[in-house]
N, C-alpha and C positions, 0 to 999 in steps of 0.2 A: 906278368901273371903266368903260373903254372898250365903245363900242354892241359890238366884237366877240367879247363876252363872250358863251358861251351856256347858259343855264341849265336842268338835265335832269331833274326828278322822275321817282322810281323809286316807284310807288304812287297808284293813284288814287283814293284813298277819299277818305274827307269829307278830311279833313285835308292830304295829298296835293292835292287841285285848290285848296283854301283857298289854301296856300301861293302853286299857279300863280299864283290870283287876286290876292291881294297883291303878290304877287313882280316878275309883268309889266310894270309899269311903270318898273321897274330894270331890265330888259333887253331886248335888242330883238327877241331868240327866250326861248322858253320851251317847251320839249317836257313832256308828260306821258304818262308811259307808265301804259295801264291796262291789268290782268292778263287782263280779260273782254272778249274780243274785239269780243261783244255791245254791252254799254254802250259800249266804244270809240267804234262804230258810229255809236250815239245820242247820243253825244257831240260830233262830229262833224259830226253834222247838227244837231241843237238847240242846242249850244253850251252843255251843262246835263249836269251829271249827278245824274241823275235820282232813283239809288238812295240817294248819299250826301251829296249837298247841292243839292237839288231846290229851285231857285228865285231862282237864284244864277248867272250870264250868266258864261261864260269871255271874257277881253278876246281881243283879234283875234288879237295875238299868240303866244297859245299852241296849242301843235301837240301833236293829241293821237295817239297812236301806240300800237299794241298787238305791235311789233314793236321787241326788246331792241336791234337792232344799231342801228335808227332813235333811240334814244332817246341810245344812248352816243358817236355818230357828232360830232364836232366840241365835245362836251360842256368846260365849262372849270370846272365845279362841275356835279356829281353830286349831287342830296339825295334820300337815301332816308327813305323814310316806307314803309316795309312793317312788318306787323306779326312781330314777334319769332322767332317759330317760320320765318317763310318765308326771314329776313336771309340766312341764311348760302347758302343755295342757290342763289338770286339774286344774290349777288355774287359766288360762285364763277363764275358765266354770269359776269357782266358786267365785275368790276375788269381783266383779263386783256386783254382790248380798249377798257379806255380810254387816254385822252393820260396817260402818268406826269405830267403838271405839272397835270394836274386835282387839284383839291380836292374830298375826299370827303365831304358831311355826313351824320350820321344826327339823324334824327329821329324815328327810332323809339324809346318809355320803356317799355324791359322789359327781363327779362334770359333768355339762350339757355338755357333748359330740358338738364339733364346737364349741359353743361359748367359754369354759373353764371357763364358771362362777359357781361359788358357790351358791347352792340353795337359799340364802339369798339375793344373786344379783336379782337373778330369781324373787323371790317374789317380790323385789323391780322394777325390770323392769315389772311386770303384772300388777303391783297395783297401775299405777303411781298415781292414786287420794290421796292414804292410805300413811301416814306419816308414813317413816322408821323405827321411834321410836319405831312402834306397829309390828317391827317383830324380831323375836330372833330363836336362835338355841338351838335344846337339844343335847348334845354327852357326850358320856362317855364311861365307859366298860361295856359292858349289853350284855348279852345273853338272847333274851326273855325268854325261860322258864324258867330260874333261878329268874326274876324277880314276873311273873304268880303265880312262887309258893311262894312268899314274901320274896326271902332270899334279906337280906343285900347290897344295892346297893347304889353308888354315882355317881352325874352324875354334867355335868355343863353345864350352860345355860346362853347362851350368845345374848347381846345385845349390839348397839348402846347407846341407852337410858338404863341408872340403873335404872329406877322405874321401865321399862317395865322386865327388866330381875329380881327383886325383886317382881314383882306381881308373875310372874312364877315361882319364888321359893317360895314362900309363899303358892302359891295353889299349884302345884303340891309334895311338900315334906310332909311326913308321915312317918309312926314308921320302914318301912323295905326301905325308898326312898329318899334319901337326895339328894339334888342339890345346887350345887355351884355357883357363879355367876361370870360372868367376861365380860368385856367390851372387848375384845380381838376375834373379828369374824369369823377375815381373820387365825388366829391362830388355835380357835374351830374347824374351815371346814375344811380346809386342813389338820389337823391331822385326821380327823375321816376320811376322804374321802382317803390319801394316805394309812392310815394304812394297810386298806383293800387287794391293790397291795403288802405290805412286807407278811402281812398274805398266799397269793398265792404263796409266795416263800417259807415260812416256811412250809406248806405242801410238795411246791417241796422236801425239805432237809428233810423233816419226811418221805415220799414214798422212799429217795432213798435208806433209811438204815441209814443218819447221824446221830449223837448222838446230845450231846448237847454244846460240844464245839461250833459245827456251828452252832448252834440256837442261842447261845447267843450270837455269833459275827454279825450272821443276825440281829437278832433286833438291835443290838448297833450301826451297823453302817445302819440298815433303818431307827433307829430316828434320825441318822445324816443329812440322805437324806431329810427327809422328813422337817427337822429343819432349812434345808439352805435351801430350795427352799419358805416354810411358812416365816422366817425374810425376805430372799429377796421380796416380794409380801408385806413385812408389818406390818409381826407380832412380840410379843415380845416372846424370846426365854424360857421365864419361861413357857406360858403356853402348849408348847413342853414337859415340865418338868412334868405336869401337866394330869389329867384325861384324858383328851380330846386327849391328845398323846399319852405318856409314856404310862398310866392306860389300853387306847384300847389297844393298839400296843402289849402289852405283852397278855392280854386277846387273842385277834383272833390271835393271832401267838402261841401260845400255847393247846388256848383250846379245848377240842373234839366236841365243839357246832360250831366251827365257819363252814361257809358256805365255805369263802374262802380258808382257811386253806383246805378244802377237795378238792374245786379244783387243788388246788397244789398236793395235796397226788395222785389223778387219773391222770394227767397230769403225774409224775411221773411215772407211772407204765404203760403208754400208751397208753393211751385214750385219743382221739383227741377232740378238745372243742366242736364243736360240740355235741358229745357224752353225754359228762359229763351236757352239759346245757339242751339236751332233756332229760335225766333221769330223772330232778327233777323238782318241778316247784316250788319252791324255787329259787331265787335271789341272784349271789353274784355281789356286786357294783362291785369289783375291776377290774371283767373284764371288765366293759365299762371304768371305772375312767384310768384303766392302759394308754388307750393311750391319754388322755387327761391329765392325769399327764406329759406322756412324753415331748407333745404340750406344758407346761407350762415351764416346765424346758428348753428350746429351748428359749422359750419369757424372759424368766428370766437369761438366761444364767447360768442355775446352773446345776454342772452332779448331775445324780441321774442314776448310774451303776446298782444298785438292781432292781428301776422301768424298767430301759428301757431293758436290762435284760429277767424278767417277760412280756415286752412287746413282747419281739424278739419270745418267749415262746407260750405267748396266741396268738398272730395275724401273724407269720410269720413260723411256724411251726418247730422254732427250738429245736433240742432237751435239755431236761433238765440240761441232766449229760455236757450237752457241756457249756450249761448256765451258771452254777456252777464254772467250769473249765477257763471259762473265768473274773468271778469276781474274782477268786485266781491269774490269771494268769496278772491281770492290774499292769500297771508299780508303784514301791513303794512309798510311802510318808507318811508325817508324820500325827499323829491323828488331 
């Protein structure tokens, strides 16, 4: 894509400036809108943001702004990275005044609490004017500061329309940042969006002392869950198989970055959610996505024991070890 390309993040958390971070070098502006005025500030001046990825230099080119009309102002790709609950409010503000031939990306992995839609729905119900073709999703396995600091990452980027998901691969990939394309939506979202919820269980099984016999029977049979409820809604079961499932699912169920995975480990050890959500101010999707995963699996008619499980966990105060004990204790059947 042409230097007059300009690229807009909607969200400036760890993952949000990550992106900036990456991204910059692909274009020759780059705006970052952050929601706190405050950090804005010290963002600005330090060139660092400090709450959510402390340590980690913005390149020259990016312009960081706490002001919505500054951020959508000549925008030619739009990527939001807000967390779930705020999507739809924020793009009611924002799609309304941008260029209709922008492309819209979310990258946010969760799903809208009541309605049960997929942020991609979301964008499409905000922007009735703006042709579907101009929105796509990013997922993958990504730890923002593993990406900040340039190592080696794949991710896939999906769309309705191939040209629009081949523009976004084309600007967005560079020497540490590959992207994959795929027509597969309903697929992309609900793996990025359920993984999160098995990740909260993998924590639980790491707080409680388990090895990794059960981590690897957790992940194997959450991508099962998560694989029968994503084909029933629609999708195809390869790209389950794929970055966007398989790739996250083992990522935040494993690794020591992830958000959720630690809610599961303090959950474990006895600390009530509550607790664990005002220590940080850090975002884990799974605990909103968990019960709207479960909503879904209900509509779908599909069990998903691990999700609702995790749900009984985070929203009904059951305890962990009993959690555990009741996914061993289900009646038996075949893989």
């Amino acid at each position: 894509m042409g230097p007059e390309v300009t690229l807009s993040i909607l969200g400036g958390g760890g993952w949000g400036t990550a992106l900036a971070i990456v991204l910059a070098p692909r274009f020759e502006r780059v705006r970052l809108w952050v929601f706190e005025s405050d950090l804005a500030a010290r963002m600005i001046a330090s060139r660092e943001n400090d709450v959510f990825l402390a340590g980690l230099s913005l390149p020259d080119n990016v312009e960081v702004v706490s002001d919505l009309q500054a951020v959508i102002d000549g925008a030619s790709i739009l990527l939001g990275v807000v967390p779930s609950h705020y999507a739809r409010p924020l793009y009611q503000r924002v799609l309304p005044a941008l260029d209709p031939a922008a492309i819209v990306v979310s990258a946010t992995k969760g799903l809208e609490s009541g309605t049960l839609l997929r942020m991609s729905q979301v964008l499409s119900q905000v922007a009735r004017s703006k042709s579907e073709a101009r929105i796509a999703v990013l997922s993958g396995p990504t730890f923002a500061r593993e990406v900040a600091r340039g190592e080696p990452t794949a991710l896939v980027v999906a769309s309705s329309d191939a040209s629009t998901a081949a523009t976004v691969q084309t600007a967005f990939s560079g020497p540490s940042f590959r992207l994959y394309t795929n027509g597969d939506l309903i697929g992309v979202e609900i793996g990025g969006a359920l993984k999160n919820v098995i990740a909260i269980a993998a924590g639980v099984v790491h707080g409680l002392g388990l090895g990794n016999n059960t981590q690897a029977a957790l992940i194997t049979r959450g991508l099962a869950e998560i694989t029968r409820l994503a084909v029933a809604m629609g999708a195809q079961s390869a790209t389950l198989a794929g970055l966007a499932g398989l790739g996250d699912l083992v990522l935040t169920c494993g690794g020591e970055l992830s958000r959720n995975r630690r809610v599961g480990m303090e959950l474990a050890r006895g600390r009530s959610l509550a607790e664990i959500t005002a220590s940080t101010p850090m975002i884990a999707e799974g605990v909103e996505t968990c019960g709207a995963a479960v909503a879904l699996g209900e509509q779908y008619d599909v069990d998903l024991p691990i999700i609702r499980q995790m749900d009984a966990v985070l929203h009904r105060g059951k305890d962990p070890r009993e959690a555990i004990r009741d996914l061993m204790d289900r009646s038996l059947k075949g893989e």
